[in-house]
PyMOL Python script that loads the backbone (N, CA, C, O; Angstrom):
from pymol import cmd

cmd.read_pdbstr("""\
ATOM      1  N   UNK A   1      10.414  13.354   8.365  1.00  0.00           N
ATOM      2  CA  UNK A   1       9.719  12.301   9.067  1.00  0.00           C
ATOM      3  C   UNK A   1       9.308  11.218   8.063  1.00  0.00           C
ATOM      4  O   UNK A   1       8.879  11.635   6.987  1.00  0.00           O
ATOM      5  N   UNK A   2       9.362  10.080   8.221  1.00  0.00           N
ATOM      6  CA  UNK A   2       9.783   9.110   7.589  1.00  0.00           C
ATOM      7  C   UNK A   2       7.831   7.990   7.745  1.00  0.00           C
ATOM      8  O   UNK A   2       7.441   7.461   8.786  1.00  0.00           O
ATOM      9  N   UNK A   3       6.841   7.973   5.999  1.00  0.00           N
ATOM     10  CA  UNK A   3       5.559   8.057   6.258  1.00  0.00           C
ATOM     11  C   UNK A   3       5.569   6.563   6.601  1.00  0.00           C
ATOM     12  O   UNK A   3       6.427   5.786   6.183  1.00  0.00           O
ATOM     13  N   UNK A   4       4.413   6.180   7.499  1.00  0.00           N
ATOM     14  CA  UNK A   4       4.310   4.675   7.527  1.00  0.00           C
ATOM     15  C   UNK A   4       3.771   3.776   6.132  1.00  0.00           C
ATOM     16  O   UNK A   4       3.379   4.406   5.150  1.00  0.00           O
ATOM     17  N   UNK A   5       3.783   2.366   6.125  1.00  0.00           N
ATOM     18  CA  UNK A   5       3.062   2.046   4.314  1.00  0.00           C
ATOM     19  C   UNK A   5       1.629   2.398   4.558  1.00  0.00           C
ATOM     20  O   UNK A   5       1.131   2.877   3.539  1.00  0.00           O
ATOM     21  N   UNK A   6       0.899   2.333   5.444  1.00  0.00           N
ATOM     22  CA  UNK A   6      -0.509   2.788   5.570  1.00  0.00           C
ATOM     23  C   UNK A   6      -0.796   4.094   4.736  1.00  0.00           C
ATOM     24  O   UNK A   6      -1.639   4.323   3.869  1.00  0.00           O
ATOM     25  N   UNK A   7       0.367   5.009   5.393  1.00  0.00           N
ATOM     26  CA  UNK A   7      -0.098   6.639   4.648  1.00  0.00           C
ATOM     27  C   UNK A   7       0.027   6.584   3.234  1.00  0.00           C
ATOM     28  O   UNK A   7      -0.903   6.880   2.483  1.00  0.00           O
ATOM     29  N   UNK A   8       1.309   6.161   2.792  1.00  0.00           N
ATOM     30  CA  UNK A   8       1.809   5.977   1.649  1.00  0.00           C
ATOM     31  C   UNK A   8       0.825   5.448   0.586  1.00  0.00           C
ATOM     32  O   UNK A   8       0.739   6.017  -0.502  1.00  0.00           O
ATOM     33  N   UNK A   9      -0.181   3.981   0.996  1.00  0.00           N
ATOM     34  CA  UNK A   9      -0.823   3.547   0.235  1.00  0.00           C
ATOM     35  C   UNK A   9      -2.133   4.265   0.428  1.00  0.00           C
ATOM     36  O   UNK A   9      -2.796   4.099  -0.596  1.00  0.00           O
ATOM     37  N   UNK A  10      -2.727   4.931   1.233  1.00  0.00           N
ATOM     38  CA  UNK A  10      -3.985   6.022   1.258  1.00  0.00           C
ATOM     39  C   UNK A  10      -3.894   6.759   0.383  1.00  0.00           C
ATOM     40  O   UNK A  10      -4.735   6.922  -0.501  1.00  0.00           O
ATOM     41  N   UNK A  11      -2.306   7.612   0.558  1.00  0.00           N
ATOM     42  CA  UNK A  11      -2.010   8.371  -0.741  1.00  0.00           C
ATOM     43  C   UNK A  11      -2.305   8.139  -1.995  1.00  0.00           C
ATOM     44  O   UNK A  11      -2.726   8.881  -2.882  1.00  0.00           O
ATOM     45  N   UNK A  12      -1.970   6.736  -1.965  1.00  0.00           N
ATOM     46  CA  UNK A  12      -1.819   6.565  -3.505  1.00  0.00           C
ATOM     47  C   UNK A  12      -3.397   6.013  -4.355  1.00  0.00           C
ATOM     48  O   UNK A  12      -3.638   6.077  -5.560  1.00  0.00           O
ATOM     49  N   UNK A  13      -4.234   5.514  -3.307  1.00  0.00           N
ATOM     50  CA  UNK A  13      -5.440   5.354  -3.603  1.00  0.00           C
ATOM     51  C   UNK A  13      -6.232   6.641  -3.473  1.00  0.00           C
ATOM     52  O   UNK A  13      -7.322   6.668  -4.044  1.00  0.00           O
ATOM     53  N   UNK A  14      -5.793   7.816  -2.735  1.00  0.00           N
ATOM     54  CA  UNK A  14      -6.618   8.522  -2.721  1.00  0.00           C
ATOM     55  C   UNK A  14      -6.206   9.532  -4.186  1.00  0.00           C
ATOM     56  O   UNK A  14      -7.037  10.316  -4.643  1.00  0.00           O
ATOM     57  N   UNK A  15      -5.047   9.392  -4.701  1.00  0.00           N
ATOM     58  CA  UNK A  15      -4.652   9.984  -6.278  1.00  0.00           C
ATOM     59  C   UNK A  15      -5.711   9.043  -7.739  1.00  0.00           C
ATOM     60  O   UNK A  15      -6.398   9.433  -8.683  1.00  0.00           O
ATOM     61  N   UNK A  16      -5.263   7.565  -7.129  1.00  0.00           N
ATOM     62  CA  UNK A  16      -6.111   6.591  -8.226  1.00  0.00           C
ATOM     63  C   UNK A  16      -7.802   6.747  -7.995  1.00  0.00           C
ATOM     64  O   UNK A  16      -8.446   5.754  -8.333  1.00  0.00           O
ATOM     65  N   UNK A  17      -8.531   7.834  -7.484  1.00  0.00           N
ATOM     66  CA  UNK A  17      -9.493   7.444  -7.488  1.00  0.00           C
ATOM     67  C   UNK A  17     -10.615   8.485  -8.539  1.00  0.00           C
ATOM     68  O   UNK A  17     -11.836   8.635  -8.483  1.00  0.00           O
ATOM     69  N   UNK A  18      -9.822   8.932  -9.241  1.00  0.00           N
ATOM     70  CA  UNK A  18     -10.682   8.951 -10.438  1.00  0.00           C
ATOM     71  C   UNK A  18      -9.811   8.930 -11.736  1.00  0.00           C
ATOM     72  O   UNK A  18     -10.009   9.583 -12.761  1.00  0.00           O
ATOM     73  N   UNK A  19      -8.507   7.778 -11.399  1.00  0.00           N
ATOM     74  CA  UNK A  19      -7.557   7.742 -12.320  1.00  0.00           C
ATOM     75  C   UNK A  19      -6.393   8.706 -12.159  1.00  0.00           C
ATOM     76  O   UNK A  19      -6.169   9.808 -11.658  1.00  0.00           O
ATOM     77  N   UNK A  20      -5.740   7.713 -12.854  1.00  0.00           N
ATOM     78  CA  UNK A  20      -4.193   8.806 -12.775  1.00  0.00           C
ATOM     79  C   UNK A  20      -2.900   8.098 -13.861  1.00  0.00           C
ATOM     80  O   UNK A  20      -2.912   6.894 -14.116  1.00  0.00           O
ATOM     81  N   UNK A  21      -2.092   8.807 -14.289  1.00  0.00           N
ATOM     82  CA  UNK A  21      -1.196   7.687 -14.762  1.00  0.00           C
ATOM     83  C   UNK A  21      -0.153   7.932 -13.620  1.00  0.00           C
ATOM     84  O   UNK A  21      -0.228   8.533 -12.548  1.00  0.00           O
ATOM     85  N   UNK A  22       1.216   6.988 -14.481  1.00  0.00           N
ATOM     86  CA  UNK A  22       2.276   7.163 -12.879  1.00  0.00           C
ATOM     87  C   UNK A  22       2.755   8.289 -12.899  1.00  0.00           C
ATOM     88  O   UNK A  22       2.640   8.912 -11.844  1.00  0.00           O
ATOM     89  N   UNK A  23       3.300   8.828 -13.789  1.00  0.00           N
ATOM     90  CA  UNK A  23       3.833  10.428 -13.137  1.00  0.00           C
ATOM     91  C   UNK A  23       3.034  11.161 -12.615  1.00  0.00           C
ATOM     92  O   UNK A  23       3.541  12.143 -12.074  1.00  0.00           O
ATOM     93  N   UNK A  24       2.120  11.087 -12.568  1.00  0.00           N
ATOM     94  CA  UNK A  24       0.637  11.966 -11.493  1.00  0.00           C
ATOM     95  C   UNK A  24       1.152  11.451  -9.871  1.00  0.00           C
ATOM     96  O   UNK A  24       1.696  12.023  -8.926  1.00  0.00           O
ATOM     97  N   UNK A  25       0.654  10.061 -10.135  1.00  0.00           N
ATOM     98  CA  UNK A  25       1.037   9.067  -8.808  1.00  0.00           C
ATOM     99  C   UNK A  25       2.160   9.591  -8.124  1.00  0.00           C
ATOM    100  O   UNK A  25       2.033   9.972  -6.961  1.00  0.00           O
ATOM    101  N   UNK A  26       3.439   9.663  -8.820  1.00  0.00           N
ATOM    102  CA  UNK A  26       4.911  10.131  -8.093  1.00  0.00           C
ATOM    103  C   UNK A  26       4.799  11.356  -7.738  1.00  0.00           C
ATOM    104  O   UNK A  26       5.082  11.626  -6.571  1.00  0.00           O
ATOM    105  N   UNK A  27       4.481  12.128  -8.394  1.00  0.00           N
ATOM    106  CA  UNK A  27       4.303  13.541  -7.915  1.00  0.00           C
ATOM    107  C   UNK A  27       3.472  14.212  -6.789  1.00  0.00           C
ATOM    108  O   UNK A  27       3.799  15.131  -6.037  1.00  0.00           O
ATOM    109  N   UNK A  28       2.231  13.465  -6.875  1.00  0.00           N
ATOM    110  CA  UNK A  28       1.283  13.915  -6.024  1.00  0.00           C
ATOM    111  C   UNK A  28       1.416  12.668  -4.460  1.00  0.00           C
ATOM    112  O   UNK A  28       0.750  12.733  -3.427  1.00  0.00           O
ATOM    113  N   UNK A  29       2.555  11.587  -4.838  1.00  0.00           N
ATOM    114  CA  UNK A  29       2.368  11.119  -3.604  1.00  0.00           C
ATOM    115  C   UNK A  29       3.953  11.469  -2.705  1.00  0.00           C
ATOM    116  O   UNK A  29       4.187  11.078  -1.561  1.00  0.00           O
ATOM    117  N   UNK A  30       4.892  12.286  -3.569  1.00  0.00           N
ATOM    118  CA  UNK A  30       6.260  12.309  -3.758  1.00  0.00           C
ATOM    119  C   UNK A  30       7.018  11.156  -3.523  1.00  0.00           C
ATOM    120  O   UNK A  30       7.780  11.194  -2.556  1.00  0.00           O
ATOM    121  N   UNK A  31       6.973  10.152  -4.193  1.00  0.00           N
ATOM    122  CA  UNK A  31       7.441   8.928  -4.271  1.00  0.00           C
ATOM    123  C   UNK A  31       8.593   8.999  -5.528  1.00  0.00           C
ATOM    124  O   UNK A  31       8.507   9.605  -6.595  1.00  0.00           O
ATOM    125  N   UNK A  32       9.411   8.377  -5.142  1.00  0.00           N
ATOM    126  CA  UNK A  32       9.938   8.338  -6.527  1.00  0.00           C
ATOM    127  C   UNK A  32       9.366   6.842  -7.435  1.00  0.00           C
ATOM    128  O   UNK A  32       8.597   6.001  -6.969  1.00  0.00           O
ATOM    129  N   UNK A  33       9.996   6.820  -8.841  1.00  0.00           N
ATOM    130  CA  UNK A  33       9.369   6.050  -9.936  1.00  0.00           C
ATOM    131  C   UNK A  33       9.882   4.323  -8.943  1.00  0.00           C
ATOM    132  O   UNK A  33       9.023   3.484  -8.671  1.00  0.00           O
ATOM    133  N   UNK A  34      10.926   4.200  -8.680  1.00  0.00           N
ATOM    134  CA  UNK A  34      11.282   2.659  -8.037  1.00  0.00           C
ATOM    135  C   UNK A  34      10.582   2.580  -7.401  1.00  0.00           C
ATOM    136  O   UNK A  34       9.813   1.723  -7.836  1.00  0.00           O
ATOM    137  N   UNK A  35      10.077   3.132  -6.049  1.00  0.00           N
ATOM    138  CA  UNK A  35       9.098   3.318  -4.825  1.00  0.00           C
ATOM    139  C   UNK A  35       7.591   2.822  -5.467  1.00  0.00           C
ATOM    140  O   UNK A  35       7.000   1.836  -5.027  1.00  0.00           O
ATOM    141  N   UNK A  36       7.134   3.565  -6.441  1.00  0.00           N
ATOM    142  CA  UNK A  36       5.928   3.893  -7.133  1.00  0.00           C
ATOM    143  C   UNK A  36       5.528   2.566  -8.022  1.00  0.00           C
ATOM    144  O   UNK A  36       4.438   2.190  -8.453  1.00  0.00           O
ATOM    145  N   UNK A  37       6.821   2.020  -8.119  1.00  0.00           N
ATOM    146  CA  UNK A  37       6.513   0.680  -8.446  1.00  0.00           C
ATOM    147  C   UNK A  37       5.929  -0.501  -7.796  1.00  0.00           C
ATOM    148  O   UNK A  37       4.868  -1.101  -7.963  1.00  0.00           O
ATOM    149  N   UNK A  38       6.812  -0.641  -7.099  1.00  0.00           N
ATOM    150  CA  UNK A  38       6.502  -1.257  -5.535  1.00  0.00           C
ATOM    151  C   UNK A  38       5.369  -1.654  -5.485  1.00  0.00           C
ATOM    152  O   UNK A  38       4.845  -2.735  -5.753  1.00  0.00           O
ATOM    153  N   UNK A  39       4.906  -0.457  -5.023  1.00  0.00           N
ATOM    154  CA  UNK A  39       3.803   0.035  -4.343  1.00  0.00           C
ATOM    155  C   UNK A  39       2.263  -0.319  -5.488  1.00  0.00           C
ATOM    156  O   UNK A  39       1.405  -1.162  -5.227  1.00  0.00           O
ATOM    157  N   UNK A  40       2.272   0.348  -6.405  1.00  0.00           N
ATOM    158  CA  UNK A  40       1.410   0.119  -8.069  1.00  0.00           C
ATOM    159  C   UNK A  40       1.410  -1.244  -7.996  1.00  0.00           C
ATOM    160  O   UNK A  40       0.241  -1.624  -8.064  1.00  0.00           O
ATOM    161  N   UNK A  41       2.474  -2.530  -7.845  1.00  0.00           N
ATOM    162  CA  UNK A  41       2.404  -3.887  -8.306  1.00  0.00           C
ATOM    163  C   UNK A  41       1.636  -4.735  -6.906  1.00  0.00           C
ATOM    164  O   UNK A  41       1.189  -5.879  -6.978  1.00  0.00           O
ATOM    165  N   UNK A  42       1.619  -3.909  -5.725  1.00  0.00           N
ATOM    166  CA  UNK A  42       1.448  -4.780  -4.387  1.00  0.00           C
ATOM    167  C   UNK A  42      -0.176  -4.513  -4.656  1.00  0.00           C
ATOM    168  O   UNK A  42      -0.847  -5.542  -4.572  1.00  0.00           O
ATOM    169  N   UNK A  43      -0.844  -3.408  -4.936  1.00  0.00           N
ATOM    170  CA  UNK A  43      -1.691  -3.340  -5.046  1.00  0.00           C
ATOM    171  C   UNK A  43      -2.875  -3.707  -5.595  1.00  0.00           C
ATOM    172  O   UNK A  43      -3.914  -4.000  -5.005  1.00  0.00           O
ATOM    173  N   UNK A  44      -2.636  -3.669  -6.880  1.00  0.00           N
ATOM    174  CA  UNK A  44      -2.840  -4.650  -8.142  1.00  0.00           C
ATOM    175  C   UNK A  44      -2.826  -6.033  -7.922  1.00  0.00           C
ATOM    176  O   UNK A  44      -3.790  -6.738  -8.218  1.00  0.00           O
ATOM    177  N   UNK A  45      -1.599  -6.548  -7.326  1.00  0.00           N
ATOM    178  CA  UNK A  45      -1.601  -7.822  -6.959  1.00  0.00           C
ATOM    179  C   UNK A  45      -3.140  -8.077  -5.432  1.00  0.00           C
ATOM    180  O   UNK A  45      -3.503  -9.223  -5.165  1.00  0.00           O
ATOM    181  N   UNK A  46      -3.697  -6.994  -4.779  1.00  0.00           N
ATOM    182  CA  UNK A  46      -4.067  -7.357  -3.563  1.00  0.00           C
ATOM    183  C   UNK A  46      -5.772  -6.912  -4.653  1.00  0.00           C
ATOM    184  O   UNK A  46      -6.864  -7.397  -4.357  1.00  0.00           O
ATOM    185  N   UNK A  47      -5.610  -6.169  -5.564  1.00  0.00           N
ATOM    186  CA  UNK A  47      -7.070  -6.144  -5.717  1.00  0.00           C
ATOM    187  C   UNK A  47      -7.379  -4.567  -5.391  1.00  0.00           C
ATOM    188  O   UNK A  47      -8.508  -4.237  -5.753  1.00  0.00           O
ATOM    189  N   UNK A  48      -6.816  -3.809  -4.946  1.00  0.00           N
ATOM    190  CA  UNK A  48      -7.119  -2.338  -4.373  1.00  0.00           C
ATOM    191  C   UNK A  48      -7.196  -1.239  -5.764  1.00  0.00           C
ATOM    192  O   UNK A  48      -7.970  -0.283  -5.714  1.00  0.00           O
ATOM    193  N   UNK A  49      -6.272  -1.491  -7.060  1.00  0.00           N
ATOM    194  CA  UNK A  49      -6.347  -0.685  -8.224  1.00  0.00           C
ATOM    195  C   UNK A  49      -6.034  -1.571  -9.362  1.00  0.00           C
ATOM    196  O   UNK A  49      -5.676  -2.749  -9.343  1.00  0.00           O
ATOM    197  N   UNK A  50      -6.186  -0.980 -10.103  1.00  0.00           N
ATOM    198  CA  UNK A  50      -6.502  -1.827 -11.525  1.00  0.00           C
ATOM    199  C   UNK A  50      -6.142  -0.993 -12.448  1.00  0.00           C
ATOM    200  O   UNK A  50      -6.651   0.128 -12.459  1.00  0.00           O
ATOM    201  N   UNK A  51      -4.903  -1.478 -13.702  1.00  0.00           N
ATOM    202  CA  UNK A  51      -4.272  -0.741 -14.854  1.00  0.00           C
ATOM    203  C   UNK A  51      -5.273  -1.022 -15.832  1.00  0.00           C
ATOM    204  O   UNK A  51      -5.633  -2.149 -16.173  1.00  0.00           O
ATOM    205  N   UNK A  52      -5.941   0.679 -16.504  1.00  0.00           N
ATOM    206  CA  UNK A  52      -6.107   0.001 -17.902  1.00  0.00           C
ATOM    207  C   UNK A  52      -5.643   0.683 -18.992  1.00  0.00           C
ATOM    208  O   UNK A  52      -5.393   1.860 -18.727  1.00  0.00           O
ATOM    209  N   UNK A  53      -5.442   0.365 -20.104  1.00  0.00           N
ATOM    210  CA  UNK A  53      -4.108   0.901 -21.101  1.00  0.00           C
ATOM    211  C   UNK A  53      -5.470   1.473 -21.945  1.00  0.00           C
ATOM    212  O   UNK A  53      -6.682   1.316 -22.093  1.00  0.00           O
ATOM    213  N   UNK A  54      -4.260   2.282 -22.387  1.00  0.00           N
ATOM    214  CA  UNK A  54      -4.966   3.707 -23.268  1.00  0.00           C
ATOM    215  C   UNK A  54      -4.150   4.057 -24.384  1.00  0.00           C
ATOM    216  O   UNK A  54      -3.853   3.518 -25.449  1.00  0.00           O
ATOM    217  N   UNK A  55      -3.822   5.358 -23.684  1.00  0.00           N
ATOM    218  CA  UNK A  55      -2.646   6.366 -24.575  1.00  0.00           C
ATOM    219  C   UNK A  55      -1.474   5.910 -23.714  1.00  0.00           C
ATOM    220  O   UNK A  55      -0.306   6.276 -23.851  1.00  0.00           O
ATOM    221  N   UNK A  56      -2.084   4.823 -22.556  1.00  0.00           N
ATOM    222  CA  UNK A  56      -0.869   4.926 -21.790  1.00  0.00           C
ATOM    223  C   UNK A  56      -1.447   3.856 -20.309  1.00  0.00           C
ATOM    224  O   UNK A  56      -2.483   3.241 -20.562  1.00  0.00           O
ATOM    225  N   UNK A  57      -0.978   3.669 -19.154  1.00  0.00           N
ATOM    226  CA  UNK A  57      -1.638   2.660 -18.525  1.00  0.00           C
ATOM    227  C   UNK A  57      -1.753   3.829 -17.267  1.00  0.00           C
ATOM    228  O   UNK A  57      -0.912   4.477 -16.643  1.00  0.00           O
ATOM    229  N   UNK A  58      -3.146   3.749 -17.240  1.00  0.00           N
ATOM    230  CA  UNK A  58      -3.956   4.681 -16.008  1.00  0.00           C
ATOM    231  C   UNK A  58      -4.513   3.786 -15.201  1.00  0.00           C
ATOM    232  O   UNK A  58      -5.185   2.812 -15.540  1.00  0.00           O
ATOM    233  N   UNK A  59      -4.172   4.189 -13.931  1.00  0.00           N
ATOM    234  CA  UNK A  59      -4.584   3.070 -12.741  1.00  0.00           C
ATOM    235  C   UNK A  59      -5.141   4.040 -12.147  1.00  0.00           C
ATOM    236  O   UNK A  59      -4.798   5.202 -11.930  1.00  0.00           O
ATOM    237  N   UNK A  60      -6.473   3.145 -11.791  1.00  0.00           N
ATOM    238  CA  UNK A  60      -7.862   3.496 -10.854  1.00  0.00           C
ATOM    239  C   UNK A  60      -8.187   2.787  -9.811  1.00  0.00           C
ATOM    240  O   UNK A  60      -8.379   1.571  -9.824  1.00  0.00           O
ATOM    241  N   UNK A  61      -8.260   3.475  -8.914  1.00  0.00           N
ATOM    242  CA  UNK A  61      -8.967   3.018  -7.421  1.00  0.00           C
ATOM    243  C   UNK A  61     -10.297   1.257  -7.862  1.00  0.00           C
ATOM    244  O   UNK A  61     -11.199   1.156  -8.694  1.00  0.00           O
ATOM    245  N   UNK A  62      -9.943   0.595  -7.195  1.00  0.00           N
ATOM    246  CA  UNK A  62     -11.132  -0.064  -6.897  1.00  0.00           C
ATOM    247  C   UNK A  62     -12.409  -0.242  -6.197  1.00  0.00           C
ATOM    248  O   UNK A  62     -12.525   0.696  -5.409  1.00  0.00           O
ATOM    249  N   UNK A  63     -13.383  -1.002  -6.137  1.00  0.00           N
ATOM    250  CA  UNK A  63     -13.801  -0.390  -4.950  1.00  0.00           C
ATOM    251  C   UNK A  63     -13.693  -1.143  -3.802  1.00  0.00           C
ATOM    252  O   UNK A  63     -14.216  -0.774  -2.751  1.00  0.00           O
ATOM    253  N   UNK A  64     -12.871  -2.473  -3.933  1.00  0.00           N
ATOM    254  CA  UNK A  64     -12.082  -2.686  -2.606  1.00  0.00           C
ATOM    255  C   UNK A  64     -11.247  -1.452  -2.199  1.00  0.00           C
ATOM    256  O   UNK A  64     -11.285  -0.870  -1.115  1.00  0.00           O
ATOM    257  N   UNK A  65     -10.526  -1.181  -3.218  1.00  0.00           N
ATOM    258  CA  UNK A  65      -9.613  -0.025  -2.780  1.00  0.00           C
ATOM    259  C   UNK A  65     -10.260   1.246  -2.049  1.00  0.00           C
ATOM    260  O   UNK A  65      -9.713   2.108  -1.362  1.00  0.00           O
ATOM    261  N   UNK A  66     -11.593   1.087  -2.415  1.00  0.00           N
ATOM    262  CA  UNK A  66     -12.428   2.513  -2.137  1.00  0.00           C
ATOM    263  C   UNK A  66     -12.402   2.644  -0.579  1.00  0.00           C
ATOM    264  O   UNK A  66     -12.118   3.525   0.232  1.00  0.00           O
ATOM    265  N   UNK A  67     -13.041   0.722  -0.531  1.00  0.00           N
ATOM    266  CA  UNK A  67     -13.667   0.846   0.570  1.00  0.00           C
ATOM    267  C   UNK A  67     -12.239   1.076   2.014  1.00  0.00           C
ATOM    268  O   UNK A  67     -12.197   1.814   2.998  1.00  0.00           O
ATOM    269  N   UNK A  68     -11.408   0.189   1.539  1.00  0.00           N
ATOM    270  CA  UNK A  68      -9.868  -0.048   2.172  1.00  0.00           C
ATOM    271  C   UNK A  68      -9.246   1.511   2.604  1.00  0.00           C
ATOM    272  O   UNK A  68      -8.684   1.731   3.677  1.00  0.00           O
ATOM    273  N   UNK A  69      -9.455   2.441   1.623  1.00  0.00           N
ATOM    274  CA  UNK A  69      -9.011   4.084   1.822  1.00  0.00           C
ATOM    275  C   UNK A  69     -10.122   4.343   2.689  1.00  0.00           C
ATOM    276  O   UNK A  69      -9.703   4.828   3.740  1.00  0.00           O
ATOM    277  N   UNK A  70     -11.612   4.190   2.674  1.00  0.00           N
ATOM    278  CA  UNK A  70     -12.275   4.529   4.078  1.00  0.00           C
ATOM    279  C   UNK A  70     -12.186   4.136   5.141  1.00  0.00           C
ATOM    280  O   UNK A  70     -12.447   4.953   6.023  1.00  0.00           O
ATOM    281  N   UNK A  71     -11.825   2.873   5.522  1.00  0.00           N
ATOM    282  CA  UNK A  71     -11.182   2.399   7.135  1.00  0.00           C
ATOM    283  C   UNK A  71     -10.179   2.926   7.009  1.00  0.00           C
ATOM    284  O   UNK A  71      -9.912   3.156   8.189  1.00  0.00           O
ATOM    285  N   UNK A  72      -9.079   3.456   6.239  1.00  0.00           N
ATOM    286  CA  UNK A  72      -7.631   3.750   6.547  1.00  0.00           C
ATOM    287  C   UNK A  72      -7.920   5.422   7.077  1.00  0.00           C
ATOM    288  O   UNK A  72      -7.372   5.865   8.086  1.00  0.00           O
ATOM    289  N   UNK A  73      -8.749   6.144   6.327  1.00  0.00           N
ATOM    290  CA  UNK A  73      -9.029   7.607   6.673  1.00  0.00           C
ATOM    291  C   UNK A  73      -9.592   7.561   8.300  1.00  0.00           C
ATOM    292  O   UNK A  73      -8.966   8.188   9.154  1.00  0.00           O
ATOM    293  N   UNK A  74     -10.921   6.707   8.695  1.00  0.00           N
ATOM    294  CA  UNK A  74     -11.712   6.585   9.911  1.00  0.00           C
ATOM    295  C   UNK A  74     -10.624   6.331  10.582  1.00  0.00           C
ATOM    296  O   UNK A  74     -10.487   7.197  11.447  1.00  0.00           O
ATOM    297  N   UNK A  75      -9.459   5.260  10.609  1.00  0.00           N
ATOM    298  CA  UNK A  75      -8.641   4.576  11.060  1.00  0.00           C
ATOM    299  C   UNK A  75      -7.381   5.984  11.720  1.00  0.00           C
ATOM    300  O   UNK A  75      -6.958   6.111  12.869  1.00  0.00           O
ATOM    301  N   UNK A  76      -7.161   6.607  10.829  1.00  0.00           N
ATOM    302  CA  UNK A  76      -6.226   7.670  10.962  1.00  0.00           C
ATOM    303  C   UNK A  76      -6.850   9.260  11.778  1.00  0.00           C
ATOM    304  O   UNK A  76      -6.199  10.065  12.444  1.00  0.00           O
ATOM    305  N   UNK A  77      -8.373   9.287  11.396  1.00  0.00           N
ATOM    306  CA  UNK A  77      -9.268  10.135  12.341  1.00  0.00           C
ATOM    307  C   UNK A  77      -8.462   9.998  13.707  1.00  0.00           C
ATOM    308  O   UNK A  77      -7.674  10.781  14.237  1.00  0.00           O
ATOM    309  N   UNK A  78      -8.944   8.676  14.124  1.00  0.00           N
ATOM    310  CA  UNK A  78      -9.487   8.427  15.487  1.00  0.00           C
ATOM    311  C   UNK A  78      -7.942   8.555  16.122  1.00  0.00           C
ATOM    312  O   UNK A  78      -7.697   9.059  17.218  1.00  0.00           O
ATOM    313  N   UNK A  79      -7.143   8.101  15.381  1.00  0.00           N
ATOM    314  CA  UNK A  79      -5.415   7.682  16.176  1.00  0.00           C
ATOM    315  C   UNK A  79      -4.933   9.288  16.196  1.00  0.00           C
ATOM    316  O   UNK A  79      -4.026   9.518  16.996  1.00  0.00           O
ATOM    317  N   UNK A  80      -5.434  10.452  15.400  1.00  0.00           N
ATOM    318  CA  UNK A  80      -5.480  11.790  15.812  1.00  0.00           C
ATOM    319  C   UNK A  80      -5.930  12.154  16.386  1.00  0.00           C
ATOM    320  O   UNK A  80      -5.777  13.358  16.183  1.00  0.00           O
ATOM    321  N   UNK A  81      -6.593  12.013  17.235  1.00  0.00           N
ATOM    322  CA  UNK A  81      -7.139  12.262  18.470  1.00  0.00           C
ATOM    323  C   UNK A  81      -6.543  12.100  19.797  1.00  0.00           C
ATOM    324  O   UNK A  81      -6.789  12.846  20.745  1.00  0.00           O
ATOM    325  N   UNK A  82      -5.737  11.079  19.829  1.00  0.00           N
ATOM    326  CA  UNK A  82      -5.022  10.773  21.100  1.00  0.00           C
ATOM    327  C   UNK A  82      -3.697  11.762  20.997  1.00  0.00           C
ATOM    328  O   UNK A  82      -2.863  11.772  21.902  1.00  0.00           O
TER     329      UNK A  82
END
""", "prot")
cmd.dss("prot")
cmd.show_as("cartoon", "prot")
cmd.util.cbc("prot")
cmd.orient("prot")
C-alpha cells in the first residue's frame, strides 16, 4: 500500500525529533536515500527541520515541525475513526 506525503513526512519528523542523521531517517522511515532527499530538502526549505553539522549533519525536528507533527497526528486520529 502505497503511504500518502502526509504519513511519510510525520514519519520523518517524528524520527527528527530528538535528532537523527540520514541513515537513521531511511531506515526508520523505509525510504530510500533519493526519496530521503526529497523529502530532508522540502522541509528545511518549509522551516519544519533544521541540519546541524557535527561528526556529520543531524537533522532535528523544529518546533514548527513539532507543532505541524501534532495537527498531522490529531489530523490522522480523527480520519481513523470513520
Amino acid at each position: 500500500m502505497k503511504r500518502s506525503r502526509e504519513l511519510i513526512i510525520s514519519q520523518i519528523l517524528e524520527v527528527c525529533l530528538d535528532g537523527a542523521i540520514k541513515t537513521n531517517i531511511v531506515y526508520q522511515t523505509n525510504l530510500n536515500f533519493k526519496r530521503i532527499d526529497f523529502y530532508l530538502e522540502k522541509l528545511m526549505d518549509s522551516g519544519f527541520i533544521e541540519a546541524e553539522e557535527g561528526k556529520g549533519i543531524f537533522y532535528k525536528t523544529t518546533d514548527k515541525g513539532f507543532r505541524t507533527l501534532e495537527k498531522l497526528k490529531d489530523i490522522h486520529s480523527e480520519l481513523s475513526r470513520i
